[in-house]
C-alpha positions in Angstrom: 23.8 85.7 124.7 24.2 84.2 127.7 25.0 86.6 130.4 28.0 86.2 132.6 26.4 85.4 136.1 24.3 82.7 134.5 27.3 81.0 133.2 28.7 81.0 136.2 26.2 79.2 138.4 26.0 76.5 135.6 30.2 75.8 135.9 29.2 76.3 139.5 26.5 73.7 139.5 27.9 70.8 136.8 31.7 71.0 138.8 30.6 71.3 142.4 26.6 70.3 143.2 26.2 67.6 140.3 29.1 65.4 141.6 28.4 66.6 144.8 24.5 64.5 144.3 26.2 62.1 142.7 28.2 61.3 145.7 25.8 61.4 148.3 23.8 58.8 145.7 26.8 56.1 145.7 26.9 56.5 149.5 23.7 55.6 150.0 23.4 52.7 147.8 26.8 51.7 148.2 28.7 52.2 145.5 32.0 50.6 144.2 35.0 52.5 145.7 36.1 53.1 141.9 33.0 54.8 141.3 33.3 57.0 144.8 37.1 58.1 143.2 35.8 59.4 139.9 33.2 61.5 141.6 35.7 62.7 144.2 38.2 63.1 140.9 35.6 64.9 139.3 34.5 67.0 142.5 38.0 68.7 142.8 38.3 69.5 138.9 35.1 70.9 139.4 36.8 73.2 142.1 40.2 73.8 140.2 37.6 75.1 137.3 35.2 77.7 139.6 38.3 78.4 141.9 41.2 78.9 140.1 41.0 82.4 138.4 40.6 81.4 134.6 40.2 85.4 133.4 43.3 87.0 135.5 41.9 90.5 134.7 38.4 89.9 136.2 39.5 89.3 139.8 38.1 91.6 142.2 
């Protein structure tokens, strides 16, 4: 089993800080814009996923 923390910082990482690389990487090398929109597209379902409280009963 995969413990809970752990599966967090992987949503965490493959939502936020993959798309996030991703981004700066079509910056640099100068991307298409329609590229630049899918990352931003997928950056902020990345956010809605890790920010949004999926379990209601878990909130602190």
């Amino acid at each position: 089993m995969v413990s809970e923390s752990v599966r967090n910082f992987l949503v965490m990482y493959f939502s936020i800080l993959l798309p996030l690389i991703f981004f700066v990487i079509a910056v640099m090398t100068g991307a298409n814009v329609l590229i630049l929109i899918l990352i931003l597209v997928w950056l902020i379902g990345g956010f809605m996923i890790v920010f949004l409280p999926t379990h209601p009963e878990e909130s602190s």
